[in-house]
C-alpha positions as CSV (number, residue, x, y, z in Angstrom):
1,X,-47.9,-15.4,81.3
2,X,-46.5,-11.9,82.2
3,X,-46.2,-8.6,80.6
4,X,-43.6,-9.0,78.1
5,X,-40.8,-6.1,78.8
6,X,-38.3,-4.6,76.5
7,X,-35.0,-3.0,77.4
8,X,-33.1,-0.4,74.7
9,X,-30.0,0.4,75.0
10,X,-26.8,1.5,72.5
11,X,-23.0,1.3,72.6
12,X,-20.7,3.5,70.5
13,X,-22.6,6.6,70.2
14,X,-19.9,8.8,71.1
15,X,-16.7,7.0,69.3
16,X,-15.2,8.1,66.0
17,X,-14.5,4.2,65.2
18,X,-16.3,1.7,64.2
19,X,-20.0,0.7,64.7
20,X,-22.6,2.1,66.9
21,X,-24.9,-1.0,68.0
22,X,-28.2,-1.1,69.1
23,X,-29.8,-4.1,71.3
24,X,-33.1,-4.4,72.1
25,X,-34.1,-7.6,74.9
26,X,-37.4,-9.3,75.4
27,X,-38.1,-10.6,78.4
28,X,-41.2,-11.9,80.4
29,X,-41.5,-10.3,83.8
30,X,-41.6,-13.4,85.8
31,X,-38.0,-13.8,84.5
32,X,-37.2,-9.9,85.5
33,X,-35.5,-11.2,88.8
34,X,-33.4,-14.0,87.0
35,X,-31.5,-10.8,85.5
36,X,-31.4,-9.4,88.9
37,X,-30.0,-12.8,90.4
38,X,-27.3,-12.4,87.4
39,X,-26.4,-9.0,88.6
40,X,-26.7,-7.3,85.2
41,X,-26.1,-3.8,85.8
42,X,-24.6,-1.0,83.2
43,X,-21.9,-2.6,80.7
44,X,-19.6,0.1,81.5
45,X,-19.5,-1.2,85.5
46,X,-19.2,-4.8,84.2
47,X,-15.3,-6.3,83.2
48,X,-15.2,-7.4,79.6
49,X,-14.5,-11.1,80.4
50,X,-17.7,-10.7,82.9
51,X,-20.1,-9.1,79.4
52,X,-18.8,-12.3,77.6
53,X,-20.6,-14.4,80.1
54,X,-23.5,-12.4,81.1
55,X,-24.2,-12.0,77.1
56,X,-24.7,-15.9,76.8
57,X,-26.7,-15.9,79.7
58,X,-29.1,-13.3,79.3
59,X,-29.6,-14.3,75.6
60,X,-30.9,-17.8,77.3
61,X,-33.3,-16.0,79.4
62,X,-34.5,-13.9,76.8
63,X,-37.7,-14.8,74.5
64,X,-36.2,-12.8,71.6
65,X,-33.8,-10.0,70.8
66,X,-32.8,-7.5,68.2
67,X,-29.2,-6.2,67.1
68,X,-28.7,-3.8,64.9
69,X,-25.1,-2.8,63.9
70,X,-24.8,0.9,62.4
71,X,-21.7,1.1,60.5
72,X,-19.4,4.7,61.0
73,X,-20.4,5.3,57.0
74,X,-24.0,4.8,58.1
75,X,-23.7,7.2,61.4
76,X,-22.2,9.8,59.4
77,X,-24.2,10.1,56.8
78,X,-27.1,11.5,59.3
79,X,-25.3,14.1,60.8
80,X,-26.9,17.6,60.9
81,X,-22.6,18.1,59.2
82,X,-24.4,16.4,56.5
83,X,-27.8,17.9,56.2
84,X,-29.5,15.4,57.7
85,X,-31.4,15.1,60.9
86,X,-28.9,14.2,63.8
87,X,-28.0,10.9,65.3
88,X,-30.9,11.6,67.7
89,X,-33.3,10.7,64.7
90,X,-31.2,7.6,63.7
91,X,-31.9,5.9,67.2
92,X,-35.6,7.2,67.4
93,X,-35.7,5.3,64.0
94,X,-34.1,2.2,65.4
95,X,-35.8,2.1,68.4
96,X,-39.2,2.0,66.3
97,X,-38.0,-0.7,64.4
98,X,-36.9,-2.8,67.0
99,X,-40.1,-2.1,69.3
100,X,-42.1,-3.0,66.2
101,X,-40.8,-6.3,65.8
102,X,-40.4,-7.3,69.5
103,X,-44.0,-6.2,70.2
104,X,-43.7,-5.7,74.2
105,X,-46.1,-4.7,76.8
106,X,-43.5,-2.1,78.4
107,X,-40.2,-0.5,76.7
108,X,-37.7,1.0,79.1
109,X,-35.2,3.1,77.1
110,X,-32.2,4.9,77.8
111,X,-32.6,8.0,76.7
112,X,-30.2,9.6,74.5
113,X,-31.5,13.0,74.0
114,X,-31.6,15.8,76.2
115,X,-35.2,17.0,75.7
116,X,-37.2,13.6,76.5
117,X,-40.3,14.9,75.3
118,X,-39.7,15.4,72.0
119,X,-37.8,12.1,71.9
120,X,-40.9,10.8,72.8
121,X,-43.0,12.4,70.1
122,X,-40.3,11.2,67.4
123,X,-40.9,8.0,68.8
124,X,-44.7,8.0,69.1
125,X,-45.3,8.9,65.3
126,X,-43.8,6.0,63.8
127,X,-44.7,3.2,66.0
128,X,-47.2,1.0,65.0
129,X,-46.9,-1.2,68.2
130,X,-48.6,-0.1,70.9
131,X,-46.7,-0.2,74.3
132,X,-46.0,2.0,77.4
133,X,-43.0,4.1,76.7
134,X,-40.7,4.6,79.4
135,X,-38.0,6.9,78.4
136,X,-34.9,8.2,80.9
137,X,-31.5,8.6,81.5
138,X,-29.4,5.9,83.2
139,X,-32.6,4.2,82.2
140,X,-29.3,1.4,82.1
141,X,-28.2,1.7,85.7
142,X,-32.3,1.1,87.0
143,X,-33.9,-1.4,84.8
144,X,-32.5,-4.9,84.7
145,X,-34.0,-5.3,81.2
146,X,-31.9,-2.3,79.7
147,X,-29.0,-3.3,82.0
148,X,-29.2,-7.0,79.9
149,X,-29.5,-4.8,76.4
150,X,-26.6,-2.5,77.1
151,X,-24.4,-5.7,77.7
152,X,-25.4,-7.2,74.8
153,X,-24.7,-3.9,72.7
154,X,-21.7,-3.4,74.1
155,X,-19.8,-7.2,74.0
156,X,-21.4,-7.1,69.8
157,X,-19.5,-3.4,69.3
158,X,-16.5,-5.1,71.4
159,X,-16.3,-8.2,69.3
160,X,-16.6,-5.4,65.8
161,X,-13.7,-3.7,67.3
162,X,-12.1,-6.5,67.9
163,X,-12.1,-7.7,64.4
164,X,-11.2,-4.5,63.3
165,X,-7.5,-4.0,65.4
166,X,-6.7,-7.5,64.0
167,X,-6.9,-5.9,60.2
168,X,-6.1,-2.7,61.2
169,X,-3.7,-2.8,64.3
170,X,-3.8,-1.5,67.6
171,X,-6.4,2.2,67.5
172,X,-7.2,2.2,71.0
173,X,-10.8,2.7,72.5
174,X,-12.3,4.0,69.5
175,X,-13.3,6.9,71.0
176,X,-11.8,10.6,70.4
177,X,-10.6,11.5,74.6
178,X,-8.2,8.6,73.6
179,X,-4.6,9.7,72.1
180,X,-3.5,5.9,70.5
181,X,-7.2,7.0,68.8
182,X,-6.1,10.2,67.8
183,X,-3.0,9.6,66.5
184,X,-4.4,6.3,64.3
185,X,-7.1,8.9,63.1
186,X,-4.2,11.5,62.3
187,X,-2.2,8.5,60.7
188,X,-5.1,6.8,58.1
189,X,-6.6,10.1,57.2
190,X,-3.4,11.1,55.3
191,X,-3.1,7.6,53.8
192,X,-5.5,5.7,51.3
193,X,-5.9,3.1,53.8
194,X,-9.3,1.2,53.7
195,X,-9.4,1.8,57.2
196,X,-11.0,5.4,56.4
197,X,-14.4,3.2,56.1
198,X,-14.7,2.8,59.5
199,X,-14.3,6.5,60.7
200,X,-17.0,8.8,61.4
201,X,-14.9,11.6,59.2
202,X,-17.6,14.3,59.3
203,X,-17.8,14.3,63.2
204,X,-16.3,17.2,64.6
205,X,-14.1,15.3,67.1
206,X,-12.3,14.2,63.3
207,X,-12.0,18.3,62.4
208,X,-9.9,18.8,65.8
209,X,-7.9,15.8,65.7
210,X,-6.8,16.9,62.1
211,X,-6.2,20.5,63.2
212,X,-4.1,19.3,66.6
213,X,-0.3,18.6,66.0
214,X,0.0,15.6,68.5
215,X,3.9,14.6,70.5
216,X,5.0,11.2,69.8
217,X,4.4,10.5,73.5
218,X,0.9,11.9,73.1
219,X,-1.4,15.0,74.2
């Protein structure tokens, strides 16, 4: 039996709608190069339809996984904007919990802060699994197993959104670059619309969408 590896990996950090997701992916080693063979590779280089597919099959040659869905409400309410300690926290949290219950040998994460070391440290205080830590940016784009876990983040978030746009309508990406965004944002923060659940309304992104007079035909 070989080293049981994890891969970590998130999708929806940076949008203003909607969930951010976390995946974490067990695999055995020996079955490393089956994820190879399926050519897993960063979800944001992979076509949606292709996710869809890979999802089911990776989830087959995985011992066990985690998801964990984050709603906006729940991302917002650890801002620094609110007092709190920073998104950064929030996935140091969740990475802990998901290494805790996966129990792996090795964790490859990609790393979503810009000073690894204390990452690290946030990391290292809270788990009670003991596992090698390795912790870099792209980790997504080198290690098959966090290739497999951003996929599987990103086709849950998808399928969120998805459900979404068929209460809500049509709001685009999700994320703030996007004008269709921006002007939905614009559109149900002057309403009462339930929809306001599901933005991330103390990001500052919100703050300059509000303040921005936006064309009919866009920005």
């Amino acid at each position: 039996m070989g080293k049981l590896i994890c891969g970590i990996d998130e999708a929806g950090r940076g949008s203003v709608i909607g969930p951010m997701v976390i995946a974490g992916i067990l695999i055995n080693e020996e079955k490393i190069n089956e994820l190879t063979n399926l050519k897993v590779r960063d979800s944001k280089e992979v076509k949606p339809e292709e996710r869809e597919k890979l999802y089911d099959e990776i989830l087959k040659i995985a011992e066990t996984w985690k998801i964990i869905i984050l709603t906006a409400k729940e991302v917002d309410s650890e801002t620094r904007r609110n007092k709190m300690m920073g998104i950064n926290h929030l996935e140091a949290r969740k990475f802990i919990e998901i290494i805790n219950e996966l129990k792996p040998d090795i964790t490859y994460i990609d790393l979503p802060s810009r000073n690894p070391e204390k990452f690290r440290s946030i990391i290292y205080q809270k788990l009670k699994h003991e596992c090698q830590l390795i912790l870099e940016h792209k980790a997504d784009k080198k290690y098959p197993a966090t290739s497999a876990a951003s996929i599987i983040a990103k086709v849950t978030r998808d399928r969120e959104i998805k459900k979404l746009k068929e209460k809500f309508g049509d709001f685009g990406s999700g994320y703030p670059h996007d004008p269709k965004t921006r002007r939905f944002i614009r559109e149900i923060l002057k309403s009462s619309s339930e929809a306001q659940e599901y933005i991330r309304s103390s990001w500052q992104t919100i703050k300059r969408v509000m303040q921005t007079r936006l064309e009919e035909h866009g920005d």
